[in-house]
Structures are given as structure tokens and as C-alpha cells.
C-alpha positions as CSV (number, residue, x, y, z in Angstrom):
1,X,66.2,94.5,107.4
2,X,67.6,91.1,106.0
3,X,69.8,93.3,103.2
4,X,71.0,95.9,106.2
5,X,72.4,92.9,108.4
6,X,74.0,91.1,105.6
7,X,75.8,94.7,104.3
8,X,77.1,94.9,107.9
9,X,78.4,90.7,107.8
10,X,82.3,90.8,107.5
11,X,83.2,89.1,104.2
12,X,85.0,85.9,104.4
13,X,88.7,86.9,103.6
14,X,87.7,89.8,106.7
15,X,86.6,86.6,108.7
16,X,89.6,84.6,107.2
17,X,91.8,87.5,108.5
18,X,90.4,87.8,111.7
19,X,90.9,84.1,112.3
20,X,94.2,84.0,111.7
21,X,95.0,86.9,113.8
22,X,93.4,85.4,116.9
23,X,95.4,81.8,116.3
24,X,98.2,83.9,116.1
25,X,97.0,86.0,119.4
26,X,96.2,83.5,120.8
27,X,99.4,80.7,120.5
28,X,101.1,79.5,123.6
29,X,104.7,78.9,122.6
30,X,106.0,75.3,123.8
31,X,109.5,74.0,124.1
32,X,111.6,73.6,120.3
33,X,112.0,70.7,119.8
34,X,115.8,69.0,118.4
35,X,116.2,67.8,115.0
36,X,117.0,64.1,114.9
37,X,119.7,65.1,112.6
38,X,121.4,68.4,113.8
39,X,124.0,68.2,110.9
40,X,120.9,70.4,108.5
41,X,120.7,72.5,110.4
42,X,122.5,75.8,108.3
43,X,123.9,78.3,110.7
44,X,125.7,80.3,108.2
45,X,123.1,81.4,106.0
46,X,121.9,84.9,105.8
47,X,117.9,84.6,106.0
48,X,117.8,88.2,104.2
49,X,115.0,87.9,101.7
50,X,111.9,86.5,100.6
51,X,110.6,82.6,101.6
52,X,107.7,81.1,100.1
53,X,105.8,78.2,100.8
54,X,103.0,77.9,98.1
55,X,100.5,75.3,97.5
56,X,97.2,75.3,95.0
57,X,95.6,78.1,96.3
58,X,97.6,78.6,99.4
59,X,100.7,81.0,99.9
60,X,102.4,81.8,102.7
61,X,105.5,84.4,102.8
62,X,108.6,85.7,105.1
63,X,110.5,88.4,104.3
64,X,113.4,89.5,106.4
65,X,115.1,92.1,106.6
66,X,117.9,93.3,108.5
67,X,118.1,95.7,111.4
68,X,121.1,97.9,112.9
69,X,120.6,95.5,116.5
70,X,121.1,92.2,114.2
71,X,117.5,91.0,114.9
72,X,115.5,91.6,111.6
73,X,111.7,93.1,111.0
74,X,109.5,90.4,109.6
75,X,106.8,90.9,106.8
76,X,104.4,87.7,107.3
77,X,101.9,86.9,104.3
78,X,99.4,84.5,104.0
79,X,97.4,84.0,101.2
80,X,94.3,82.0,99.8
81,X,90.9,81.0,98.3
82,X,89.6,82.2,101.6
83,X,91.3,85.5,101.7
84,X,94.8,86.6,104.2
85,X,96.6,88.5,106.2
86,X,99.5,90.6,106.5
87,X,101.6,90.4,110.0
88,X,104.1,91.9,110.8
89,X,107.1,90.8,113.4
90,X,110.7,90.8,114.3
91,X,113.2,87.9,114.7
92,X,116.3,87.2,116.0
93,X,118.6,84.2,114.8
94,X,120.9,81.8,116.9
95,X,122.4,78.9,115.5
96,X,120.2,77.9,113.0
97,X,117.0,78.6,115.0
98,X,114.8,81.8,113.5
99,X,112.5,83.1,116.9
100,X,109.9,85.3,116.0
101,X,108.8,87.5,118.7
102,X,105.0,86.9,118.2
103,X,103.1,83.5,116.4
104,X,102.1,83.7,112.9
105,X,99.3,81.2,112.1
106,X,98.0,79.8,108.4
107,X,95.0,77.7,107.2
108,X,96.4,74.2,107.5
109,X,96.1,75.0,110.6
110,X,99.8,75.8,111.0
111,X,100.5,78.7,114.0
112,X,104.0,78.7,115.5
113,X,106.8,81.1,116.5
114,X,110.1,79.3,115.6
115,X,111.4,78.1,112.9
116,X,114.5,76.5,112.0
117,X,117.3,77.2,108.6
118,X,118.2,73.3,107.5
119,X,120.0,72.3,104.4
120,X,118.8,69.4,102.4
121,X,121.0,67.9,99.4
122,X,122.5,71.2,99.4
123,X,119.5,73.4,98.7
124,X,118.7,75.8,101.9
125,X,115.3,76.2,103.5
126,X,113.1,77.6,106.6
127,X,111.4,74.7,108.4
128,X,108.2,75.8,111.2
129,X,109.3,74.0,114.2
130,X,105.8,72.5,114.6
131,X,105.8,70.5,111.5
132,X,109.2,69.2,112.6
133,X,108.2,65.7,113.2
134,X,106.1,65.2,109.8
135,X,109.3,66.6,108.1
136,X,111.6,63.7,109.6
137,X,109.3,61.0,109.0
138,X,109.1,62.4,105.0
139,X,112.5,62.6,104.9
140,X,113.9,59.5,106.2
141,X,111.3,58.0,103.5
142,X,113.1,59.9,101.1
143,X,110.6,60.3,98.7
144,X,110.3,64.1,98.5
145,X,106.9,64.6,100.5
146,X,109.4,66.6,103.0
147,X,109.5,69.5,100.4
148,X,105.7,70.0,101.5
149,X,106.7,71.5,104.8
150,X,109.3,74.4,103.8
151,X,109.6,77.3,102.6
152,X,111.7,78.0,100.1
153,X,114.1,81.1,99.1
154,X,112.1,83.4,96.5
155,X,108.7,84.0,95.1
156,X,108.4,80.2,92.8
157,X,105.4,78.1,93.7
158,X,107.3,75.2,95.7
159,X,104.3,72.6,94.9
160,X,106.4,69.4,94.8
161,X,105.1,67.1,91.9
162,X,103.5,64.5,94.5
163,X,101.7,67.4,96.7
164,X,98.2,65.8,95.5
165,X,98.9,62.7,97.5
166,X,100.0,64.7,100.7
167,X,96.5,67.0,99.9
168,X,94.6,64.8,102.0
169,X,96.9,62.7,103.8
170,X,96.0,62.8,107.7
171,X,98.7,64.8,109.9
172,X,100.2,63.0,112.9
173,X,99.8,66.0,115.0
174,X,95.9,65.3,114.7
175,X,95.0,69.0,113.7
176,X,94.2,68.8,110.2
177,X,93.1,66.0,107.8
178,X,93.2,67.8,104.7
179,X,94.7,70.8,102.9
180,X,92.7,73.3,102.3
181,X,92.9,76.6,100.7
């Protein structure tokens, strides 16, 4: 009986899946907030493409592409030691600020629906509005930690060199206190 209940147990990338679905489900969108400093944003970039944010054993992926209306389908992946999940959504663009028509959610635990297209010392990248603050604080330090929170144009692992330390720094938002994957 034992071996007929654990054939019928969900795996844990099923249950990892599942999970992530529900956050996603299950997220209340809140009011974006501003940047501090409105002059990253990047309003004339063309988000076609792949985006990757990639840590150790965590990945997470957009691609965009475009559609006749000017609002583009949306191929979310998120990927792991602990399995993933494939989502898909549309998004429209205004100003700088991506809008996704449905939350996407990923291990850290990281679930939003926004997100915005900034410019940092010239390089462009996709910011999730609710890691927004954490982002500022790392980049007035200007010590690089900021790259953590991106995602970056193309499939290359974006692991800044000092992504250890930040691996089990404490997050001011209170929801996590370490990376996992």
C-alpha cells in the first residue's frame, strides 16, 4: 500500500510547479511604485528577445515577442534544483514600464506583474517592480550587488562576481532570508 501511495505523490519539480503557479494565481497586483531616479528608465528600447536572470542553480527567462496590436506574447521560464515552470502571458509597454497581464512568481520568492526597462552605465535591463527598492539601495552603494536583481538581454548566466555575499543576505522586504535554488 506504502509503494501505491508514494507512486501516486507528485514529484518535487510537479510540486515545485504547482507552487509557483498558485503564487502566480494567486498575486494581488499593488500600486508601481517610481524610481528615485526616473532618468534609467529606457523608453526607447525594443524588449524583443530573450532576458535572463540566472543564479547557481536558479534561472528565470522572458521572451517577448511582438504582436500585430503592439502588445507582445510572453514566454515565462523558471528554472531550478527544485524543478519549473513554463507560463505563458502577454504584455504591453508604456514608457519604460513592461505590464504583464497575469503575475509570474519564482523561488526567491519573487511574484510580480510589472516590470520596468532602466539603463545602467549604458548597458540595458528588465527590473521586477517588486525588488525596486533593494535595487536603489545597491545602486546608490555602487558596488555592483544591483546586478543581482535584473535580467539581462540573452541567454549568459548574469551571476555577478559578488552574488555569494548577496546568497544569504536578508531582503528588506522580509520575505526571504536566503537564496535558494
Amino acid at each position: 500500500m506504502l509503494v501505491l501511495g508514494g507512486l501516486l505523490l507528485p514529484d518535487s519539480a510537479t510540486t515545485t510547479r504547482w507552487r509557483l503557479e498558485e503564487r502566480a494565481r494567486d498575486f494581488t497586483s499593488v500600486s508601481v511604485a517610481r524610481l528615485a531616479d526616473e532618468t534609467i528608465v529606457a523608453m526607447d528600447v525594443d524588449i524583443t528577445g530573450t532576458w535572463t536572470c540566472s543564479h547557481r542553480l536558479n534561472r528565470s527567462e522572458f521572451t517577448f515577442s511582438p504582436r500585430p496590436d503592439g502588445q507582445f506574447n510572453v514566454d515565462f521560464s523558471r528554472s531550478g534544483c527544485l524543478g519549473g515552470c513554463q507560463l505563458r502571458r502577454t504584455a504591453s509597454i508604456d514608457r519604460g514600464v513592461i505590464g504583464l497581464d497575469a503575475a509570474v512568481a519564482e523561488y526567491l520568492p519573487r511574484t510580480y506583474n510589472t516590470l520596468y526597462v532602466i539603463r545602467v552605465h549604458g548597458a540595458v535591463y528588465l527590473l521586477p517592480a517588486e525588488w525596486l527598492s533593494d535595487f536603489e539601495r545597491e545602486l546608490d552603494a555602487d558596488a555592483g550587488g544591483w546586478e543581482w536583481y535584473v535580467f539581462r538581454r540573452g541567454n549568459d548566466a548574469n551571476e555577478p562576481s559578488n552574488a555569494p555575499e548577496h546568497a544569504s543576505r536578508a531582503f528588506s522586504n522580509g520575505q526571504s532570508t536566503a537564496r535558494a535554488g
